[in-house]
C-alpha positions, 0 to 999 in steps of 0.5 A: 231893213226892219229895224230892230225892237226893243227887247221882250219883257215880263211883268214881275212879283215874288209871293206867297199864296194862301192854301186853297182851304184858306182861300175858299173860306175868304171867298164864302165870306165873300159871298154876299159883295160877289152878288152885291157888286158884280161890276168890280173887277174880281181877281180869281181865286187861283190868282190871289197872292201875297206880294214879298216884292213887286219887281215890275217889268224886267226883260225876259233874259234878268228872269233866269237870273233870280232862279237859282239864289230863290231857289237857295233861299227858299230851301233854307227858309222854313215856313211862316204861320199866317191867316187872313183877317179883316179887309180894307181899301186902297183909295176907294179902288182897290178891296183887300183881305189883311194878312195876320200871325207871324208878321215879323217872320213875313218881314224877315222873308220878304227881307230876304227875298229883296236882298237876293232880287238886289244881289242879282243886279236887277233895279225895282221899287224897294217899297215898304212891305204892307201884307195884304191880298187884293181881291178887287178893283172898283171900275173907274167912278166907282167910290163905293163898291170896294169901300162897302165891300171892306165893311163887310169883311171887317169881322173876318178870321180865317184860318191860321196856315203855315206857307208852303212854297215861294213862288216867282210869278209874271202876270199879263196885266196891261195885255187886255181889258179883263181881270189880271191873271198871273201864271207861276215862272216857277215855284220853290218849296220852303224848307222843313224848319221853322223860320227862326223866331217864328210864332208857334201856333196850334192848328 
């Protein structure tokens, strides 16, 4: 008789993400780290994010369960006006691209979304939110790629741009020695209004 296995799970994050024109102008800023370092281990462009709420591993049977009040949510949610600027560097690891415009809309929503995540009884690590993109990992020994890297993106401005969709995401991180790649569970469009008190950009 085999005995039994514990239950399947899927590592989880709910997030925003950039539109493909703010992402592809990081990324041509970018350009001269890609050539300069090209041992750092790059996340894909598809695969970059705004983190709301880091839910780690959960089983496989607590996903549904967070489907239908973020579905809720994001309907009643309008969207937030953001750009990415700048970059900086979690220890001498890890790159990444700072997130700027309507921070205090970006709170509130990621606010939200944690309430709902605690509502559904489903246990995380309620960090505080630092809005960001990673974009590296510097191989182990390696302390000056990704400090450098940050250098380099120090006078960044992109674009401002209004978010589109709240996406619930699961990635593979822990199942391979490549990059992490993240794959959407299901992704829900932000509703038509503005999000109360939201900054009012022209584009």
């Amino acid at each position: 008789m085999n005995e039994q296995t514990g239950p399947a799970t899927v590592r989880v994050f709910i997030a925003l993400a950039p539109p493909d024109d703010a992402k592809e102008e990081l990324a041509r800023e970018l350009g001269p780290a890609y050539a300069a370092y090209p041992h750092m281990r790059w996340n894909r462009i598809e695969d970059w994010h705004i983190t709301l709420a880091f839910l780690g591993e959960l089983p496989v049977e607590a996903v549904p369960l967070l489907r239908p009040p973020l579905a809720e949510l994001a309907a009643a949610r309008g969207p937030v006006h953001l750009a990415l600027r700048g970059g900086g560097h979690f220890g001498e690891r890890v790159l990444w691209s700072g997130v700027d415009g309507d921070l205090d809309g970006l709170h509130r929503l990621a606010a939200d979304v944690r309430t709902v995540v605690k509502e559904c009884g489903i246990p995380f690590e309620d960090r505080p939110l630092r809005p960001h993109l990673t974009l590296a990992r510097a191989r182990r020994n390696d302390v000056s790629s990704a400090v450098e890297s940050a250098v380099g993106l120090a006078g960044f401005a992109g674009r401002r741009w209004r978010t589109e969709r709240l996406h619930l995401v699961g990635s593979n991180i822990g199942r391979g020695p490549g990059p992490i790649h993240y794959r959407d569970i299901e992704a829900w469009n932000l509703g038509d209004g503005e999000e109360p008190g939201a900054d009012h950009w022209e584009d």
